[in-house]
Biopython code that builds the backbone (N, CA, C, O; Angstrom):
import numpy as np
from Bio.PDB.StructureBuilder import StructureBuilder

atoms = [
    (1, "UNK", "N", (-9.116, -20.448, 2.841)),
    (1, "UNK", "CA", (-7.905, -20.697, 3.601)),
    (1, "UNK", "C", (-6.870, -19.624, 3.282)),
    (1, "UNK", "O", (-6.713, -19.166, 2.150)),
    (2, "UNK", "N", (-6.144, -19.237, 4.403)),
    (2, "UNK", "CA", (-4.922, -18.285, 4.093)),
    (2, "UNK", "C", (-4.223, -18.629, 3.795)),
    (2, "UNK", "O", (-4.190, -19.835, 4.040)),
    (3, "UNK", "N", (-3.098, -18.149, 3.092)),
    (3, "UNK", "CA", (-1.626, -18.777, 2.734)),
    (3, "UNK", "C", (-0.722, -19.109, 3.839)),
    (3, "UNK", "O", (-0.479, -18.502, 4.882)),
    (4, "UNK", "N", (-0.329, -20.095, 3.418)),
    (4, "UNK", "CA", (0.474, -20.632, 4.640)),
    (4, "UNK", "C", (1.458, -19.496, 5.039)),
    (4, "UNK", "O", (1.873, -19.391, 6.193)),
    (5, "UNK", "N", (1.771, -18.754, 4.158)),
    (5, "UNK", "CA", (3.186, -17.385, 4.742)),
    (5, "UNK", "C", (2.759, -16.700, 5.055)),
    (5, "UNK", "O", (3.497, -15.798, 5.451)),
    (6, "UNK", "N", (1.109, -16.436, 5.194)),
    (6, "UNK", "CA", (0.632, -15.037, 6.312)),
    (6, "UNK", "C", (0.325, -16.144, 7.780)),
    (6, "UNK", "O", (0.861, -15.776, 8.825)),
    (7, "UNK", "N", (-0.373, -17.227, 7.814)),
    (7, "UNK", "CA", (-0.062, -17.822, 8.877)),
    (7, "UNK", "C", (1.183, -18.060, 9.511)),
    (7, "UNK", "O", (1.142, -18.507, 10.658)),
    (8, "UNK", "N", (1.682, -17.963, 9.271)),
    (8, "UNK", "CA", (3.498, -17.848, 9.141)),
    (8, "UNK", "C", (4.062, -16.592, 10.181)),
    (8, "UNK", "O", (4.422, -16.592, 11.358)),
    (9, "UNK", "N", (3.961, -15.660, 9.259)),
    (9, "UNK", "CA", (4.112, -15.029, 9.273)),
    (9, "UNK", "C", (3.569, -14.121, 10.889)),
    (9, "UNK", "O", (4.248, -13.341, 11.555)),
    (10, "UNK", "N", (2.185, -14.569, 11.131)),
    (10, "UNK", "CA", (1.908, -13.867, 12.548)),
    (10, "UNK", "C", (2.347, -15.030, 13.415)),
    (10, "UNK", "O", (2.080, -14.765, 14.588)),
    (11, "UNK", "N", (2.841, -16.058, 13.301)),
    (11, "UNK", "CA", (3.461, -16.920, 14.065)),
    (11, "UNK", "C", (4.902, -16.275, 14.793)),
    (11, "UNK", "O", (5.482, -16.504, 15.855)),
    (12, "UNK", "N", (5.038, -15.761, 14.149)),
    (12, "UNK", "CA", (6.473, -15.258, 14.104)),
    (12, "UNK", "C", (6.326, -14.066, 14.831)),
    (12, "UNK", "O", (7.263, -13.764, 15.570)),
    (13, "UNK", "N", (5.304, -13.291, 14.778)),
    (13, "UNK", "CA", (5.275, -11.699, 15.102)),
    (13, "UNK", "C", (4.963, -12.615, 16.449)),
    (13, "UNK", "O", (5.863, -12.650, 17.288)),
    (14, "UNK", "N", (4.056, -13.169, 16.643)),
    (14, "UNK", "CA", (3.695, -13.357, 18.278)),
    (14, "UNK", "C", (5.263, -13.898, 18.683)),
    (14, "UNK", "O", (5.802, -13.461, 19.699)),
    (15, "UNK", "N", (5.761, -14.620, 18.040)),
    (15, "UNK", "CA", (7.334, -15.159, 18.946)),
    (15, "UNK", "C", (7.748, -13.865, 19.451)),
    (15, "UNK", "O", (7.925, -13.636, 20.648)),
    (16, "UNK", "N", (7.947, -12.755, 18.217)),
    (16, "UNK", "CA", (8.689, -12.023, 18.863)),
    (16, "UNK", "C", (7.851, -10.884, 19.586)),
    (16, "UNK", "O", (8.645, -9.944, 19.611)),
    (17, "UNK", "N", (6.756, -10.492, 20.146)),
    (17, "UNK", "CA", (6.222, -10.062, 21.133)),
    (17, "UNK", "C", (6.417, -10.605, 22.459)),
    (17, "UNK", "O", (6.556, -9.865, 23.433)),
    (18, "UNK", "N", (6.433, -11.820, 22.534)),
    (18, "UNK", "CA", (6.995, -12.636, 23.663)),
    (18, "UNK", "C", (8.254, -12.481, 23.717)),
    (18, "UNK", "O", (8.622, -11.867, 24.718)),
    (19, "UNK", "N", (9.042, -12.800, 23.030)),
    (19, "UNK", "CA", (10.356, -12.531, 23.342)),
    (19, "UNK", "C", (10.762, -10.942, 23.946)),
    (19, "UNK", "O", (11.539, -10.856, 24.896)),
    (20, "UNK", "N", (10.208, -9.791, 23.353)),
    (20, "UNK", "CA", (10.376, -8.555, 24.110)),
    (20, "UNK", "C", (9.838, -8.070, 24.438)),
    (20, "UNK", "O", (9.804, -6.879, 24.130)),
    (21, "UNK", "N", (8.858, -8.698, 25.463)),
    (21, "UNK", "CA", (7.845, -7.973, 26.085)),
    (21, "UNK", "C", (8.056, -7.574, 27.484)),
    (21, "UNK", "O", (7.435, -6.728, 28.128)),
    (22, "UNK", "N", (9.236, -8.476, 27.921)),
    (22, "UNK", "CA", (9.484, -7.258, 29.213)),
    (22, "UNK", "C", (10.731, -6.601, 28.929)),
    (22, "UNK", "O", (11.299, -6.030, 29.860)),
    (23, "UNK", "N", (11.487, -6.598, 27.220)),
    (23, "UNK", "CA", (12.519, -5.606, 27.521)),
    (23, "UNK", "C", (11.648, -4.117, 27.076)),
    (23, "UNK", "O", (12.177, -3.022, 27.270)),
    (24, "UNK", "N", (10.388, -4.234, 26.520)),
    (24, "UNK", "CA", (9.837, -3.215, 25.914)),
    (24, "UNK", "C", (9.077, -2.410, 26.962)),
    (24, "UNK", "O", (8.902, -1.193, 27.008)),
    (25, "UNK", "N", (8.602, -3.515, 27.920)),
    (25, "UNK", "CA", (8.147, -3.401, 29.130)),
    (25, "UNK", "C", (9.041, -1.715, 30.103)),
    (25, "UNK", "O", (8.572, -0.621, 30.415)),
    (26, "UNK", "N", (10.243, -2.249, 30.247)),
    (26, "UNK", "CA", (11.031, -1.594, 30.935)),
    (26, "UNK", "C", (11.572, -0.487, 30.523)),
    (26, "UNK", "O", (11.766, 0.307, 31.443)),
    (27, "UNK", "N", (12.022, 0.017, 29.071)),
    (27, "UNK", "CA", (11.845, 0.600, 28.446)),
    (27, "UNK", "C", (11.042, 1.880, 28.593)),
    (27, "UNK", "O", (11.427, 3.017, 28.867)),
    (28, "UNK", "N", (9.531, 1.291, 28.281)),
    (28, "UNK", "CA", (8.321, 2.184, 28.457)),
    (28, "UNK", "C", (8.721, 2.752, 29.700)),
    (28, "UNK", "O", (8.416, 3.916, 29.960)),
    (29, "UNK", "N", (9.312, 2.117, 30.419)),
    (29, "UNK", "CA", (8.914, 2.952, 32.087)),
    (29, "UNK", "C", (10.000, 3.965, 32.490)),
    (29, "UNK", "O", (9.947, 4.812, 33.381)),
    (30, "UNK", "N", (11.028, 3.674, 31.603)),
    (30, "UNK", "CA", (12.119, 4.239, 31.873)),
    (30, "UNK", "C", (12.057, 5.720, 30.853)),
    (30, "UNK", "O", (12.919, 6.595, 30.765)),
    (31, "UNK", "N", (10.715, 5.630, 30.143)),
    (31, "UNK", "CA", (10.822, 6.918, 29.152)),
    (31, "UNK", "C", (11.611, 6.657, 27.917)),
    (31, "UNK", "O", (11.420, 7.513, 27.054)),
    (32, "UNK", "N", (12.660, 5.468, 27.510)),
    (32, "UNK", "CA", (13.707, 5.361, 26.580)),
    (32, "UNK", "C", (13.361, 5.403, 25.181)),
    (32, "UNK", "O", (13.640, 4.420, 24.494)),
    (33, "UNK", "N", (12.871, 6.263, 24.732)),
    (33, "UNK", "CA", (11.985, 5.994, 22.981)),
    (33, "UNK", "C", (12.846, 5.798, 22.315)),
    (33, "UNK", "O", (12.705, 4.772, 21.649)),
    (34, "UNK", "N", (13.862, 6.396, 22.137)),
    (34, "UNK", "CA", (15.357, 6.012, 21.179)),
    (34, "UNK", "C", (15.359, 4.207, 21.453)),
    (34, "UNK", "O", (14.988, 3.352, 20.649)),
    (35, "UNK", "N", (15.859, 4.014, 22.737)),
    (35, "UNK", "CA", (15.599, 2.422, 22.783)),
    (35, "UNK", "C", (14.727, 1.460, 22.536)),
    (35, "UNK", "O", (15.026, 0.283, 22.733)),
    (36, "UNK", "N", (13.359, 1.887, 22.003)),
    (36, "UNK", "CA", (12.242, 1.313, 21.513)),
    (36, "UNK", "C", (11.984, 1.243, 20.548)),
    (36, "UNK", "O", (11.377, 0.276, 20.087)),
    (37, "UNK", "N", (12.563, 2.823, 19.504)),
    (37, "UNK", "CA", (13.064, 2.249, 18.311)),
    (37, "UNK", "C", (13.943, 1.436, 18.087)),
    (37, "UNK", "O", (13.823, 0.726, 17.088)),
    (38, "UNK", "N", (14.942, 1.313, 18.834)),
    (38, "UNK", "CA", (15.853, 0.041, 18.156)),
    (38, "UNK", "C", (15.068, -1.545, 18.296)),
    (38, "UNK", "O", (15.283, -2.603, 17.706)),
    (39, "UNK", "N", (14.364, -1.271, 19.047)),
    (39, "UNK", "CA", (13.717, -3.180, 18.667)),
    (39, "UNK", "C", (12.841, -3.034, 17.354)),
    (39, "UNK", "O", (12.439, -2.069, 16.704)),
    (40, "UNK", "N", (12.710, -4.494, 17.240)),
    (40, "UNK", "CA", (12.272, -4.879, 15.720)),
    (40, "UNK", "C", (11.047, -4.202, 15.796)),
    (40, "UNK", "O", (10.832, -3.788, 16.935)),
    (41, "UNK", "N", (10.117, -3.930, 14.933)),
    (41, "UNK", "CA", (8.714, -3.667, 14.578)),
    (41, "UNK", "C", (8.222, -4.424, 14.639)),
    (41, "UNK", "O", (7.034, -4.101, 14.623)),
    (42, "UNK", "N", (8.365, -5.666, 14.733)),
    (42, "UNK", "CA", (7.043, -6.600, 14.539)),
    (42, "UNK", "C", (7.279, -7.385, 16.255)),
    (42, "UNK", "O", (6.744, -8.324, 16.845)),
    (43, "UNK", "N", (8.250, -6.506, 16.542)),
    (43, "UNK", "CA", (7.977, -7.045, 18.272)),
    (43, "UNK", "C", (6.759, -5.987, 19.106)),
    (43, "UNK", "O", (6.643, -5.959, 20.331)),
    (44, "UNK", "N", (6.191, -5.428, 18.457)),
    (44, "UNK", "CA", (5.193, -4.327, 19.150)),
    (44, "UNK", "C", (3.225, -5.587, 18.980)),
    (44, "UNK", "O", (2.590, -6.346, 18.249)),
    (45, "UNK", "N", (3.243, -4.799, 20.473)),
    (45, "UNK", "CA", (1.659, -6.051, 20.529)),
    (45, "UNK", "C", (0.733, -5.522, 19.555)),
    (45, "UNK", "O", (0.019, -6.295, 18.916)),
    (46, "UNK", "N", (0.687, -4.368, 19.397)),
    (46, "UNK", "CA", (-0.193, -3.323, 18.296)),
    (46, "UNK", "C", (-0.145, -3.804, 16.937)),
    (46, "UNK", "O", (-1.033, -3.461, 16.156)),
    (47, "UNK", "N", (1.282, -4.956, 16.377)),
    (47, "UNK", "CA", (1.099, -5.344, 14.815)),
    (47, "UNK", "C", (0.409, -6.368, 14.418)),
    (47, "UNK", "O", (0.020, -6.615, 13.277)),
    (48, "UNK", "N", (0.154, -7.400, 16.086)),
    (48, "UNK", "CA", (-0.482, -9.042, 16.045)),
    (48, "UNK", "C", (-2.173, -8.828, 15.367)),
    (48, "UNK", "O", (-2.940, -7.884, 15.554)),
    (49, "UNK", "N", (-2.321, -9.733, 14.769)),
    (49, "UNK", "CA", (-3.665, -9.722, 14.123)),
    (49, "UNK", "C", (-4.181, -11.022, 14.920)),
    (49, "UNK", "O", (-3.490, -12.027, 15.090)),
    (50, "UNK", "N", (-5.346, -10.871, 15.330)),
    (50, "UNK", "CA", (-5.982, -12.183, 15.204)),
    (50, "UNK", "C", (-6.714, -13.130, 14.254)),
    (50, "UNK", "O", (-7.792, -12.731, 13.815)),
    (51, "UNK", "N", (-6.347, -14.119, 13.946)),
    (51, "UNK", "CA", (-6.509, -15.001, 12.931)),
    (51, "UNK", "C", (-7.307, -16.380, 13.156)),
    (51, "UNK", "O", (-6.583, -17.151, 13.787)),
    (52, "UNK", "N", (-8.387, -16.872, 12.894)),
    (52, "UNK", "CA", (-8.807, -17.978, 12.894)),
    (52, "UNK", "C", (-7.680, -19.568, 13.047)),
    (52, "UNK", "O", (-6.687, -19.733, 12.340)),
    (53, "UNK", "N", (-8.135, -20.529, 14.076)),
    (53, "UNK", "CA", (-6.805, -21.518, 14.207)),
    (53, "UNK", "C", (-7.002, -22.432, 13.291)),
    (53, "UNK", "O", (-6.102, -23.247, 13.085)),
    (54, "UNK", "N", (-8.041, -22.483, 12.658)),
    (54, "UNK", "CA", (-8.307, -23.556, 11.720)),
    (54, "UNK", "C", (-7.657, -22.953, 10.203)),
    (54, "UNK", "O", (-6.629, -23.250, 9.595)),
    (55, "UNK", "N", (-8.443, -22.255, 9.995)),
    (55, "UNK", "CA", (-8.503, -21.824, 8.630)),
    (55, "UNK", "C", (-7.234, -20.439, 8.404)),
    (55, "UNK", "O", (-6.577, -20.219, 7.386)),
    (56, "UNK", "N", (-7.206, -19.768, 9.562)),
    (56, "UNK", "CA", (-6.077, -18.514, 9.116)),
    (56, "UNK", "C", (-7.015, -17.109, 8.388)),
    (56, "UNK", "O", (-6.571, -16.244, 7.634)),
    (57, "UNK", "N", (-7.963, -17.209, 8.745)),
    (57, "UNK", "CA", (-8.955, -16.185, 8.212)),
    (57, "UNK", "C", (-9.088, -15.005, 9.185)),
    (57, "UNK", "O", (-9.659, -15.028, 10.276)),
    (58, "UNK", "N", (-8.267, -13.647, 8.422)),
    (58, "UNK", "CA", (-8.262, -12.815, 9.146)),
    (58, "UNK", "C", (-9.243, -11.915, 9.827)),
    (58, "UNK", "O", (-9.028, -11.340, 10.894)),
    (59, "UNK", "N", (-10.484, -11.833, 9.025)),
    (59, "UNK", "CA", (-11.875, -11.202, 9.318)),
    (59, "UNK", "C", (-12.843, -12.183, 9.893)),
    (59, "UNK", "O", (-12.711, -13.381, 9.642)),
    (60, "UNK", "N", (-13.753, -11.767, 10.605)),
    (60, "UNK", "CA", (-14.997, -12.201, 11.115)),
    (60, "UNK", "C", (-14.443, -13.215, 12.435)),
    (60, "UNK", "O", (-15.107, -14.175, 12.825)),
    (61, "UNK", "N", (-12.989, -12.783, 13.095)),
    (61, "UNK", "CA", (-12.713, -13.702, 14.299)),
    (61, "UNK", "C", (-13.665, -13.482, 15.484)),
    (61, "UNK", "O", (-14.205, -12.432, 15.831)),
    (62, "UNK", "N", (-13.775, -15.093, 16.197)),
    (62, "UNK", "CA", (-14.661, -14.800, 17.577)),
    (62, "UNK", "C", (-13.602, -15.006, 18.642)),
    (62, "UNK", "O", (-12.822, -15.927, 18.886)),
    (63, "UNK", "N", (-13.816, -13.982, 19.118)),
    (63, "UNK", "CA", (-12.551, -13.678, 20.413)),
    (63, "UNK", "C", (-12.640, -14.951, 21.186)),
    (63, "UNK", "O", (-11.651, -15.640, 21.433)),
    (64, "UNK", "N", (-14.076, -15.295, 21.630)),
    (64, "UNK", "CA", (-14.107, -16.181, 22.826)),
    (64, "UNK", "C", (-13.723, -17.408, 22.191)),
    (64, "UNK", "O", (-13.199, -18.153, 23.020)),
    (65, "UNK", "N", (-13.786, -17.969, 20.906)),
    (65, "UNK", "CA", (-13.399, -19.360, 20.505)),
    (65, "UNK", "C", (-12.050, -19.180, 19.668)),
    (65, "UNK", "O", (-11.646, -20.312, 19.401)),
    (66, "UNK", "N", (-11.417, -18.464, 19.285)),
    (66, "UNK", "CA", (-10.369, -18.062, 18.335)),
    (66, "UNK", "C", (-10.594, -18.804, 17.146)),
    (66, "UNK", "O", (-9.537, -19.167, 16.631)),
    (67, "UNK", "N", (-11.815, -19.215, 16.424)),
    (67, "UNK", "CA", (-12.260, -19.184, 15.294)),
    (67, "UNK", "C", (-12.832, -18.420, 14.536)),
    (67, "UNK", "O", (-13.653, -17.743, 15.155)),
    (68, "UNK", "N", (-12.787, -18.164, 13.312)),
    (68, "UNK", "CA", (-13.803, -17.542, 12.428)),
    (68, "UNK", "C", (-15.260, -17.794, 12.336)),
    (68, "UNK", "O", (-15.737, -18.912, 12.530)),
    (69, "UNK", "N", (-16.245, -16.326, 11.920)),
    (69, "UNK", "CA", (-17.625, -17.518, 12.178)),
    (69, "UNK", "C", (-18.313, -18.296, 11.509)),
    (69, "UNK", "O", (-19.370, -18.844, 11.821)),
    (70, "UNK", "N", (-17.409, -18.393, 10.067)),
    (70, "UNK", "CA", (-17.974, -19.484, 9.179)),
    (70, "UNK", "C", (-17.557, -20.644, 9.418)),
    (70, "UNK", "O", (-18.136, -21.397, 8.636)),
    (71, "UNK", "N", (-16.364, -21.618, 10.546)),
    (71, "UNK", "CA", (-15.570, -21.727, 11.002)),
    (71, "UNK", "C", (-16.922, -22.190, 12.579)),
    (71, "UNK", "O", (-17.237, -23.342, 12.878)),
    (72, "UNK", "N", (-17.144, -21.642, 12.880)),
    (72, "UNK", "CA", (-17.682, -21.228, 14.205)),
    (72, "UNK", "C", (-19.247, -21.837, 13.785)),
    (72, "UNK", "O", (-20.071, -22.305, 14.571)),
    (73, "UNK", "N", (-19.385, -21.682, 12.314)),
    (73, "UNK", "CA", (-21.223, -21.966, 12.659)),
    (73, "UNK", "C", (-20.930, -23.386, 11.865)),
    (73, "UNK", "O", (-21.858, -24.097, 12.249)),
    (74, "UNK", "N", (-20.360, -23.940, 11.224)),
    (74, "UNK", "CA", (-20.335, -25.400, 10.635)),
    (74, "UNK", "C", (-19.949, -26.552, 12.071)),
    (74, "UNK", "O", (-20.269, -27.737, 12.163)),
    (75, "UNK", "N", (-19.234, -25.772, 12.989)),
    (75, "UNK", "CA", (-18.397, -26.530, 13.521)),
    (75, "UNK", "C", (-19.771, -26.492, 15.347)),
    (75, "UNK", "O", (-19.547, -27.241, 16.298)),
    (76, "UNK", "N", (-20.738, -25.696, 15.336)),
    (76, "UNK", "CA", (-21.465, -25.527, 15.597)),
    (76, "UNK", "C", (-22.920, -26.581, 15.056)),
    (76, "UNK", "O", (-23.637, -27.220, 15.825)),
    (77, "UNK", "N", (-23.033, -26.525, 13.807)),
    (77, "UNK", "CA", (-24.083, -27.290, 13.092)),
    (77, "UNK", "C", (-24.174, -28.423, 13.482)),
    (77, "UNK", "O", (-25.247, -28.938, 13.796)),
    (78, "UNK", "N", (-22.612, -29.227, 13.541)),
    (78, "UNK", "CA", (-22.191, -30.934, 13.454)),
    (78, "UNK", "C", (-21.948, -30.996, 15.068)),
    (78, "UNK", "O", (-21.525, -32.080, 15.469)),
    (79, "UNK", "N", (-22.131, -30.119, 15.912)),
    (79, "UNK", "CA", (-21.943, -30.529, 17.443)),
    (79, "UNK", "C", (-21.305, -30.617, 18.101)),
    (79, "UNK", "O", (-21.441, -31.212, 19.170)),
    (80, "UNK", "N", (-19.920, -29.787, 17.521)),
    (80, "UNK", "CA", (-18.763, -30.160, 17.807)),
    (80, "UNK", "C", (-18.191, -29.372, 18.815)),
    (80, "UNK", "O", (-17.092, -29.591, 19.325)),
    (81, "UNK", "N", (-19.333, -27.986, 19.236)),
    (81, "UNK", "CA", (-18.512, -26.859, 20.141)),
    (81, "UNK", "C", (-19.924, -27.194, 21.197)),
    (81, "UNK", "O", (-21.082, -26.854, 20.954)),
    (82, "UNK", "N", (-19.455, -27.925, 22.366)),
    (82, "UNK", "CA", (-20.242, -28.154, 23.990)),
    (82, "UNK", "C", (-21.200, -26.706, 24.154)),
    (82, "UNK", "O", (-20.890, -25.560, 23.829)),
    (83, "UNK", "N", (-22.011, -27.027, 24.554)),
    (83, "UNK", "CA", (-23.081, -26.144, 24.816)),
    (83, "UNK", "C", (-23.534, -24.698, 24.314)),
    (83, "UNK", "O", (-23.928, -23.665, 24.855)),
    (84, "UNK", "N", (-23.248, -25.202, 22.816)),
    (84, "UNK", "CA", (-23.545, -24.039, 21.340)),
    (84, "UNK", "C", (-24.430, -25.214, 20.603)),
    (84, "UNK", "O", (-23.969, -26.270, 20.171)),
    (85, "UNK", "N", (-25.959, -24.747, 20.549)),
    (85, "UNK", "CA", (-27.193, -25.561, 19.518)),
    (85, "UNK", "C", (-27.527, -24.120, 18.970)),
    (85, "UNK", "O", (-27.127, -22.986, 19.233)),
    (86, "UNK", "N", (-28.363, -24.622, 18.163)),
    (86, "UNK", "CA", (-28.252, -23.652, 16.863)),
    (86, "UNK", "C", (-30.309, -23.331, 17.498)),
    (86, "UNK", "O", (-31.171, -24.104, 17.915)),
    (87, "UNK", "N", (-30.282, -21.739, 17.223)),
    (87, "UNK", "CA", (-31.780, -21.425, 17.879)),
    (87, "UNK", "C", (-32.715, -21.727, 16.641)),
    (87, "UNK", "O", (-32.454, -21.579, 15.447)),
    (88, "UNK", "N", (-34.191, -22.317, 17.402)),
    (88, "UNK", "CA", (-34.797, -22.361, 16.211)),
    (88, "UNK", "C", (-36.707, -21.933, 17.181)),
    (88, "UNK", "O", (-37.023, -22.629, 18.146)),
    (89, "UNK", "N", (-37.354, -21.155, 16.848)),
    (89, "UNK", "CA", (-38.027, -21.142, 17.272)),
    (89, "UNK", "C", (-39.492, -21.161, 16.287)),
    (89, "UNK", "O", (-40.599, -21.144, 16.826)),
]
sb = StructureBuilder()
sb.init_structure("model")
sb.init_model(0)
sb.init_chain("A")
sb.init_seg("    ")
for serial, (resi, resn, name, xyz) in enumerate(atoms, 1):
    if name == "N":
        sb.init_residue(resn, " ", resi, " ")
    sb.init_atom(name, np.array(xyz, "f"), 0.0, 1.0, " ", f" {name:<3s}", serial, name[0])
structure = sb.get_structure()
């Protein structure tokens, strides 16, 4: 499990990507780089990490379920993700 203050923590970076994403938007188009430095750094989409929703585990994420895959294969095992069985031949 991650610490609750890095889960936290990208909670926060996504707020503020949303929050300036169309002043950063407009910006870009207008050429204004001086004005793009003045917004925060952690309002840029380039700093968001993706993180597992269960656990907060920054490595081994699956894009299509936004879990991790240790995360992904337990939760898989017990039946819990619709039309994911485990191959056995």
């Amino acid at each position: 499990m991650a610490k609750e203050s890095m889960k936290a923590r990208e909670v926060k970076r996504a707020k503020l990507v949303e929050k300036y994403a169309e002043k950063r938007k407009a910006l870009k188009a207008a050429g204004d780089y001086a004005g793009l430095a003045k917004l925060p750094k952690n309002s840029s989409r380039v700093r968001l990490h993706n993180r597992c929703s269960i656990t907060g585990r920054p490595k081994g994420y699956m894009r299509l379920f936004g879990i991790s895959r240790i995360q992904f294969r337990e939760m898989a095992s017990q039946g819990l993700i619709p039309g994911i069985t485990k191959a056995s031949w």
